[in-house]
C-alpha positions in Angstrom: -9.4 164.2 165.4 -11.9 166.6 163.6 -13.0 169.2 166.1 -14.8 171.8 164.1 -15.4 173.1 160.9 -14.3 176.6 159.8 -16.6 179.0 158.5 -17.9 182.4 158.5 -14.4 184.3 158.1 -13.7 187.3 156.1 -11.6 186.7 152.9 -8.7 188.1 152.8 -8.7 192.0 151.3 -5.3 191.9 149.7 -5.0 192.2 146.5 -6.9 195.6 146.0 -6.4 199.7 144.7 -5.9 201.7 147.8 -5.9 204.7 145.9 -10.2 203.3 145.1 -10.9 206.3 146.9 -13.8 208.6 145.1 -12.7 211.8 147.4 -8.7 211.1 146.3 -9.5 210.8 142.6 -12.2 213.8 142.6 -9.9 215.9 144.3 -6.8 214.9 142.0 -8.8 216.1 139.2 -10.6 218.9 141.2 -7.4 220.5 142.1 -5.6 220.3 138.3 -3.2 217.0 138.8 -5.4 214.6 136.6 -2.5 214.1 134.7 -1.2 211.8 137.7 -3.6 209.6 138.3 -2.0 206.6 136.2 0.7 206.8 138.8 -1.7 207.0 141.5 -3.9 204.1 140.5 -0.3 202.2 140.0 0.7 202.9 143.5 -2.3 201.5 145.1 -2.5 198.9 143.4 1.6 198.3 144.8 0.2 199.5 148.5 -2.4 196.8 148.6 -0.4 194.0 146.9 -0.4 191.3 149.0 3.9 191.0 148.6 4.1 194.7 149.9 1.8 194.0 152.7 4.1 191.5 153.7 7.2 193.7 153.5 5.2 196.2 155.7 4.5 194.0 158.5 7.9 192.4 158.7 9.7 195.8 158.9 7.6 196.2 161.7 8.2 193.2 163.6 11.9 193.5 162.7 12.6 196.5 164.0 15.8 199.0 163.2 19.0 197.9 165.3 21.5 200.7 166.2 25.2 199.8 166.2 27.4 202.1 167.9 30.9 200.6 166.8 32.4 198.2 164.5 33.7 194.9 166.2 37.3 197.1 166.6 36.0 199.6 168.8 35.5 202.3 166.2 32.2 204.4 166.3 30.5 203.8 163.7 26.6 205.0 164.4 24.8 203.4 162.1 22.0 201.8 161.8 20.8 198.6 160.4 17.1 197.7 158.8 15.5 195.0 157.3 15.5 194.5 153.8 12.2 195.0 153.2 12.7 198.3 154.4 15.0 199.6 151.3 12.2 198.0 149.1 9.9 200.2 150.7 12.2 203.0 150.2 12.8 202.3 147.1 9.4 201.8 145.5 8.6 205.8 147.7 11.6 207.5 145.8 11.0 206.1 142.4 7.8 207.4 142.4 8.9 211.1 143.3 6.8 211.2 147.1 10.4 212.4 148.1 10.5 215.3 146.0 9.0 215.1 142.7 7.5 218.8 143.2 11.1 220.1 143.0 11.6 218.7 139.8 8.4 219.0 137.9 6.7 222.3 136.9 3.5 221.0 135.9 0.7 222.3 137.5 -0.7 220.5 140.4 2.7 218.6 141.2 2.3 218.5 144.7 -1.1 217.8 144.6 -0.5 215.0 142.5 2.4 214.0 145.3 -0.4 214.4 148.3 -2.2 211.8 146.3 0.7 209.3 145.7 1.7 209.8 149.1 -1.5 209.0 150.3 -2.0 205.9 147.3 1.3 204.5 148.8 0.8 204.8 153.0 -0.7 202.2 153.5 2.1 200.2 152.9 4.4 201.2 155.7 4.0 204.2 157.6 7.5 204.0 159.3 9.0 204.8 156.1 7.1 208.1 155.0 9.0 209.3 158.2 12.3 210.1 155.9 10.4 210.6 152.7 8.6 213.3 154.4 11.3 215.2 155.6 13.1 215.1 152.5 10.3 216.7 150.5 10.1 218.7 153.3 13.8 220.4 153.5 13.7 221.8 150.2 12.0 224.9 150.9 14.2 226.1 154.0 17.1 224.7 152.5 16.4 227.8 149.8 17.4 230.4 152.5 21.1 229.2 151.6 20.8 229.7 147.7 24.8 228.2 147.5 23.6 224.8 149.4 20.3 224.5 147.6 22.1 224.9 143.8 24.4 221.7 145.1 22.1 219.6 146.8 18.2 220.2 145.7 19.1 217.8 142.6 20.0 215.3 144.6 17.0 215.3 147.4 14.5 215.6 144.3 16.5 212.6 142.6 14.3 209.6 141.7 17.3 207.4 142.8 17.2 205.6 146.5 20.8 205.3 147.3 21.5 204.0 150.9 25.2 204.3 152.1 27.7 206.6 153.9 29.0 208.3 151.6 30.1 212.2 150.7 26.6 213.3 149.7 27.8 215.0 146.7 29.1 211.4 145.3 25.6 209.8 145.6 22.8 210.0 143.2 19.9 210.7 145.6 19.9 212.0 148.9 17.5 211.5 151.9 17.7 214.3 154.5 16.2 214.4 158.4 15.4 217.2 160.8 16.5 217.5 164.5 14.7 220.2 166.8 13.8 219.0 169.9 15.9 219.1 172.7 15.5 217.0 176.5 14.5 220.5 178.3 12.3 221.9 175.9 10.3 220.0 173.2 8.3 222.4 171.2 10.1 225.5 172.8 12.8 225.3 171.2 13.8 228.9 171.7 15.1 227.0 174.6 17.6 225.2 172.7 21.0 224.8 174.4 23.0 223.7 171.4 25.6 226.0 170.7 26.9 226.9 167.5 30.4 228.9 166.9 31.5 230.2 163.7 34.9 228.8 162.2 36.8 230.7 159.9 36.4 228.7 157.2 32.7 230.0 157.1 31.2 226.7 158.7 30.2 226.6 162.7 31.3 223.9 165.2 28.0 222.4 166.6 28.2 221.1 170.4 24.5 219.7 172.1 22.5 217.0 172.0 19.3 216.6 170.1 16.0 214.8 171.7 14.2 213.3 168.7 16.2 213.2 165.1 14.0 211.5 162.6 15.8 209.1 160.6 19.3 209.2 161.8 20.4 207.5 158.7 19.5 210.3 156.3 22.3 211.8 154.8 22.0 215.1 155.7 20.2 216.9 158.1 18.5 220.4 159.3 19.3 220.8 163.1 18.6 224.3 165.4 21.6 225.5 167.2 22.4 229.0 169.4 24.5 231.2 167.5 26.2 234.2 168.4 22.9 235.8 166.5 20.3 233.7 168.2 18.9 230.9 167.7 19.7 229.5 164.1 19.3 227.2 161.2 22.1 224.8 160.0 22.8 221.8 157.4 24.7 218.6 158.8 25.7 216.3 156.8 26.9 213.3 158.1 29.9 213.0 155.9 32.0 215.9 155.6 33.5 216.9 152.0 36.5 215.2 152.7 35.2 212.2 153.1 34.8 212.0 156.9 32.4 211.1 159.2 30.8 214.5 160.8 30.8 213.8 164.5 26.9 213.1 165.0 26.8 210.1 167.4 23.4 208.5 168.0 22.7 207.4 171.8 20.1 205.5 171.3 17.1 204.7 169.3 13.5 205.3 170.6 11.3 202.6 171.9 8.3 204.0 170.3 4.4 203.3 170.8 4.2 202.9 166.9 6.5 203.4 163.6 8.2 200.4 164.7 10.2 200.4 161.3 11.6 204.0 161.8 14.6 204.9 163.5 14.2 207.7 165.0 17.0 208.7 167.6 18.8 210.6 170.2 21.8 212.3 168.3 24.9 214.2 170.2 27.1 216.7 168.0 30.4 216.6 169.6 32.1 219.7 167.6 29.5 218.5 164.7 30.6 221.2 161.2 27.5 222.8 160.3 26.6 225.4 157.5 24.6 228.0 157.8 20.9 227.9 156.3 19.4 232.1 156.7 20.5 234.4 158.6 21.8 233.8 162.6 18.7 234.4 164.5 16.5 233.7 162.0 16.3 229.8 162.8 12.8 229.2 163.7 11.5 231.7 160.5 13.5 229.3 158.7 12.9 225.7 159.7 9.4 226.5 159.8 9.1 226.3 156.3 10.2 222.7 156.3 7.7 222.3 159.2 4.5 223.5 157.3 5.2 221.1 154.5 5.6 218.2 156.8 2.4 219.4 158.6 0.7 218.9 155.1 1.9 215.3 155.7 0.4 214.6 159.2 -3.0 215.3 157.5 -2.4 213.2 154.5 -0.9 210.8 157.4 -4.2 210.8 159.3 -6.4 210.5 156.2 -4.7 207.7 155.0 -5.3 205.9 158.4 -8.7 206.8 158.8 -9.6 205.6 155.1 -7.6 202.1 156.0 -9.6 201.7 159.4 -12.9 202.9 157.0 -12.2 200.3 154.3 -11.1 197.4 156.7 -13.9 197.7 158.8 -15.9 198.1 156.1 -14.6 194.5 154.3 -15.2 192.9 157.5 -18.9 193.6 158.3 -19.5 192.8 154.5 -18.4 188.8 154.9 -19.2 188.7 158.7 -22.5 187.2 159.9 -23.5 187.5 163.7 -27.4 186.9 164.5 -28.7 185.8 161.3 -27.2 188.5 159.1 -23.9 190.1 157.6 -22.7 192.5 160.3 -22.9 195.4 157.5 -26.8 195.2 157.2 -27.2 194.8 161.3 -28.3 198.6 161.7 -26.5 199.4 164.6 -23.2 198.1 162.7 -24.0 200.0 159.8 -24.3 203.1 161.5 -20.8 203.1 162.8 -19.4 201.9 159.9 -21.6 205.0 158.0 -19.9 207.7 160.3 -16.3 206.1 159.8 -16.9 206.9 156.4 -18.5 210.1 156.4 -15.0 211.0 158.9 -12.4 209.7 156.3 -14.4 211.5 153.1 -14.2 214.4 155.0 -10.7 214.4 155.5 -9.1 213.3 152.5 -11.3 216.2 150.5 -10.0 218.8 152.9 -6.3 217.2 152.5 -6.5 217.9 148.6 -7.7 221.5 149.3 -4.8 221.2 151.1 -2.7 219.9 148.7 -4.1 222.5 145.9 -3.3 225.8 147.8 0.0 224.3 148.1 0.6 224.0 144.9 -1.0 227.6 144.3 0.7 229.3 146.9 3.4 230.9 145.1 1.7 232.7 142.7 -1.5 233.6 144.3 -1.3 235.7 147.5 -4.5 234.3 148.8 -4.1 230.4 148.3 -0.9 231.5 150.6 -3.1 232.6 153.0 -5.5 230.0 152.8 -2.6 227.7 153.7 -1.0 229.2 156.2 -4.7 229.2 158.1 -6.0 226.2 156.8 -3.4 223.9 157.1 -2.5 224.9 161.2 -6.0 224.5 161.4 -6.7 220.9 159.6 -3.6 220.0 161.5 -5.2 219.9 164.6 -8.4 218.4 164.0 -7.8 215.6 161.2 -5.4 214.4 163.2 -7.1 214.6 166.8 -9.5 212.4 164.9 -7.4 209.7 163.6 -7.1 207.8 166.8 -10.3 207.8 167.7 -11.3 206.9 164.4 -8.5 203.7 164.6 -10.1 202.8 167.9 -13.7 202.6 166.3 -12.6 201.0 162.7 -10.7 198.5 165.1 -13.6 197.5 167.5 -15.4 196.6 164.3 -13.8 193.7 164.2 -14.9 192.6 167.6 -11.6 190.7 169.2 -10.4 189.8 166.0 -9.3 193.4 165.9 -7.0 193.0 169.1 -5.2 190.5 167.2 -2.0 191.8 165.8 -2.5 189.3 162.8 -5.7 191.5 162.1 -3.2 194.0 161.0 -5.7 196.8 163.0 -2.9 196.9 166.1 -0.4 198.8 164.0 -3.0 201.3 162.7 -3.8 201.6 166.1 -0.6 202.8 167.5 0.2 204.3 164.3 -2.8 206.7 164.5 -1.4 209.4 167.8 1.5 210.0 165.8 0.1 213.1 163.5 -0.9 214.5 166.3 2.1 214.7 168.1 4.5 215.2 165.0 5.1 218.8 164.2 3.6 220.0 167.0 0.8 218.9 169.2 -2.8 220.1 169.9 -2.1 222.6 171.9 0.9 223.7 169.9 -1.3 223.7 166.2 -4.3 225.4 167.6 -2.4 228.4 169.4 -0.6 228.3 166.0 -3.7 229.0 164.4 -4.4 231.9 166.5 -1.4 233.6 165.9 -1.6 233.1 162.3 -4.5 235.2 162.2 -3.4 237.7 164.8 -0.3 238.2 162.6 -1.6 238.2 159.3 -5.0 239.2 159.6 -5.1 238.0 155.7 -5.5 234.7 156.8 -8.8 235.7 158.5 -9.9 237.1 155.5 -9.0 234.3 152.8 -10.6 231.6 155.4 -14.4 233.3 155.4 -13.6 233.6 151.9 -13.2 229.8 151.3 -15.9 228.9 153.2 -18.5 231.6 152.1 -18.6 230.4 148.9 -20.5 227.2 150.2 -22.8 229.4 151.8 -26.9 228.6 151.3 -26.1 225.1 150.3 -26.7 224.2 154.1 -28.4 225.6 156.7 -26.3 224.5 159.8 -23.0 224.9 157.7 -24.1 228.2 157.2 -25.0 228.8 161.1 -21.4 227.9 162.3 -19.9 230.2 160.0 -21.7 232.4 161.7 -20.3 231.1 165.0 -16.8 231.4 164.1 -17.1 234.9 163.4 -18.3 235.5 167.1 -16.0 233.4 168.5 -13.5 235.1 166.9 -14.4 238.7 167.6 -14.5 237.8 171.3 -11.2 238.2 172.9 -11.5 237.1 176.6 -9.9 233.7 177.6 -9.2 233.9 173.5 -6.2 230.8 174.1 -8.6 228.9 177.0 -10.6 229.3 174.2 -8.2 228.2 171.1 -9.2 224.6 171.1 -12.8 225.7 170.9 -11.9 227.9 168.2 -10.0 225.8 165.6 -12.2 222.5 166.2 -15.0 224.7 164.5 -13.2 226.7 161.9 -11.7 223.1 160.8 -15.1 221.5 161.0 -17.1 224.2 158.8 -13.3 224.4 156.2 -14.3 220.1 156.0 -17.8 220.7 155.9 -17.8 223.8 152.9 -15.6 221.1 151.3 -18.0 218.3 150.9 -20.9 221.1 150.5 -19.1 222.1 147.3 -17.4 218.9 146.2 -18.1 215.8 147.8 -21.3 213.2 147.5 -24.5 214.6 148.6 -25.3 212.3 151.3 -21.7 212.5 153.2 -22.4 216.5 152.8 -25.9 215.9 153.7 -24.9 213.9 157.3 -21.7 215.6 157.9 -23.4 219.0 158.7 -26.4 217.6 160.1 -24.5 215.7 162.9 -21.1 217.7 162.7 -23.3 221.0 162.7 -27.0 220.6 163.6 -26.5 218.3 167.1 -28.2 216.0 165.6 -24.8 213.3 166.8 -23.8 211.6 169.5 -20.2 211.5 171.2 -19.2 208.2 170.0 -19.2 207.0 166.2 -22.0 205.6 165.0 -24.9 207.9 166.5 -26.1 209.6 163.1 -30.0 210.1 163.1 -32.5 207.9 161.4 -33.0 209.2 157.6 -29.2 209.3 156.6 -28.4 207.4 153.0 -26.0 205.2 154.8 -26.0 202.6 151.2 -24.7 205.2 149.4 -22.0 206.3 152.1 -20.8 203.0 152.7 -20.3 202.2 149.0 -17.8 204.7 149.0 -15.7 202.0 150.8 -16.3 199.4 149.0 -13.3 198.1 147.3 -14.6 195.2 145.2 
């Protein structure tokens, strides 16, 4: 029997570019990695391919499985994924978002990865989990000159090659971290993982790590107390003669989101370890692999917001409630204004990002910029991405609590950055040291933002009101949220002053700066451009 007819429903938004993104091809340029964009443009048309969609959402609703032993007994800790999953991996190493920086020279290389990386999340995010962590190793894995001359090769390899095997034999690695322990979490000078030197030069590992991303990796960059202190070390889970290091996986998280990523609960039972720095010197060292994965959670959170801005976006523009589309009903187009003006915002700060990274070696004061900026960004871009997801989900109305909406998974996808690499509180106090120790930072920050100054009036009173906040000491880490929300806020809004589309600029320091805003989304004044804003989302 005919019921009904079917009408008024959005079209489907697959096939499209997710790399159509004016701020992620203006910055590409802006910060001297034009020379990528054919890439770029390649991988977003391969992210919003209807076939890679489909691999993204079955790798989530197929989640890893963990095997302990082989159907003999035998320990085996491995872990099995769905297929779709190496594709994924694949297509991500291929393209160099693992480690192409390490093997290209070329000016703007990592800027140019930031932008693939970016291009390419919103395939999977479960997935950029191990690619992040092995562009990510390289640097600390430097303090051991001996291990990096073997091994960098291989984690920069274009070549996805899943397997246990003796990681010298394969022809492209993919390495993991493990930090965190059950009694600590981010204190991880309380570490109980002991680490005794051998004299064969390696150290016998004993503990238990709390979160290991990516058991499967081949290798991996662990924290362990050695007769020195506390201490960096390289495991790989085979040993050089072929055997299986002793790192058995308990179980695997139940997580809120990143379904399609194992990440674990590893033990070391007399684990062989080598040495990365000096003994002692193990958070100086793993830090460096934690500032480059902290670039990621903001290119993480920017991805998510511009998804939620661009789905929301395509939904109001085929939707019709009370005579009208949904995206010319004003209250609608409000909301879906400010999810847009959010997402420019931070994707034009994440290539600034991306830039100084690439600058940092060679230019004193891009490394200070960095080191401020990115601990900074951290926190705020992605405190916003869940909020954000909330809002570009409600869009939808209850078609967005649907997990066939696909708005679910950026949903519980969008805490994650937050958490990962240290959470609020952890990147904000963060922020505070970094200027208390290198009072350069201070000084390359004020320098970024000055140069914006006199283009806006309330951009240029909250640099003003950083300055006080910062010369007043009392309560200073009551205070450090406070702090960094604002010196984040005016590093986004000297961004779009400078580089980004008048009217974004125009509303961002208007609302962000002159109170002219609400608390919720979608409470910009009267007078704000919003056509011109919301055709930056438009992706047909």
């Amino acid at each position: 029997m005919h019921t009904h007819d079917v009408f008024n429903q959005v079209p489907p938004i697959f096939p499209f570019d997710s790399s159509r993104h004016p701020a992620l091809i203006e910055g590409l340029h802006r910060e001297g990695a034009g020379w990528a964009e054919d890439e770029v443009r390649e991988l977003g048309r391969l992210a919003g391919d209807p076939r890679t969609q489909e691999w993204g959402r079955l790798v989530n609703e197929n989640p890893p499985v963990l095997h302990t032993h082989d159907r003999f007994g035998n320990r085996i800790d491995e872990v099995e994924f769905h297929p779709y999953w190496h594709n994924l991996m694949e297509v991500a190493v291929s393209h160099g978002l693992h480690g192409a920086p390490w093997r290209d020279d070329r000016p703007g290389a990592h800027t140019a990865r930031a932008a693939k990386l970016f291009a390419w999340g919103m395939s999977d995010a479960g997935h950029m989990c191990p690619i992040s962590m092995t562009y990510a190793v390289v640097p600390a894995l430097r303090h051991n000159p001996e291990l990096a001359a073997k091994y960098e090769p291989l984690l920069a390899s274009p070549v996805y090659d899943f397997g246990l095997r003796e990681p010298s034999s394969k022809a492209g690695l993919i390495a993991g971290m493990s930090m965190t322990e059950k009694q600590g979490g981010s204190d991880v000078r309380a570490n109980t993982t002991t680490a005794t030197p051998l004299s064969d030069g390696t150290y016998r590992i004993v503990g238990h790590k709390w979160f290991t991303s990516h058991p499967m990796g081949d290798m991996f960059l662990t924290l362990a107390q050695a007769p020195g202190g506390l201490s960096c070390f390289l495991l790989p889970r085979v040993l050089p003669d072929g055997t299986r290091n002793a790192l058995r996986i308990q179980r695997l998280k139940d997580k809120l989101g990143n379904k399609s990523n194992a990440s674990s609960e590893l033990e070391y039972e007399n684990a062989i370890g080598w040495l990365v720095g000096q003994e002692g010197a193990g958070v100086k060292t793993i830090i460096e692999m934690v500032n480059m994965t902290r670039l990621d959670c903001v290119i993480g959170s920017a991805t998510v917001m511009r998804t939620g801005a661009v789905f929301a976006t395509h939904h109001a523009r085929h939707r019709k409630a009370f005579g009208k589309h949904l995206v010319d009903q004003p209250a609608m187009r409000n909301v879906l204004a400010d999810l847009v003006i959010e997402s420019d915002a931070a994707a034009t700060v994440m290539m600034r990002l991306a830039g100084a990274t690439d600058r940092a070696d060679s230019d004193p004061a891009e490394a200070a910029l960095r080191r401020i900026a990115l601990a900074v960004t951290k926190y705020w871009v992605c405190k916003r991405a869940p909020a954000h997801a909330a809002e570009a989900l409600e869009c939808f109305g209850g078609n967005g609590y649907a997990e066939e909406s696909g708005m679910p998974r950026l949903y519980r996808e969008a805490p994650l950055m937050s958490i990962w690499e240290g959470s609020g509180n952890v990147a904000a106090l963060d922020a505070l040291r970094a200027m208390g120790r290198q009072p350069e930072t201070v000084e390359a920050f004020f320098d970024e933002v000055n140069r914006s100054r006199g283009a806006n009036r309330y951009l240029d009173d909250a640099i003003d009101r950083i300055g006080k906040e910062l010369t007043d000491f009392a309560d200073i880490e009551y205070r450090a949220r406070r702090i960094v929300e604002l010196m984040a806020l005016v590093l986004q809004g000297a961004q779009l002053v400078r580089h980004g589309h008048a009217a974004v600029a125009d509303a961002f320091c208007t609302t962000r700066f002159g109170g002219d805003w609400g608390i919720a989304f979608g409470t910009l004044p009267t007078g704000v451009d919003t056509e011109s804003i919301l055709q930056r989302a438009y992706v047909d």
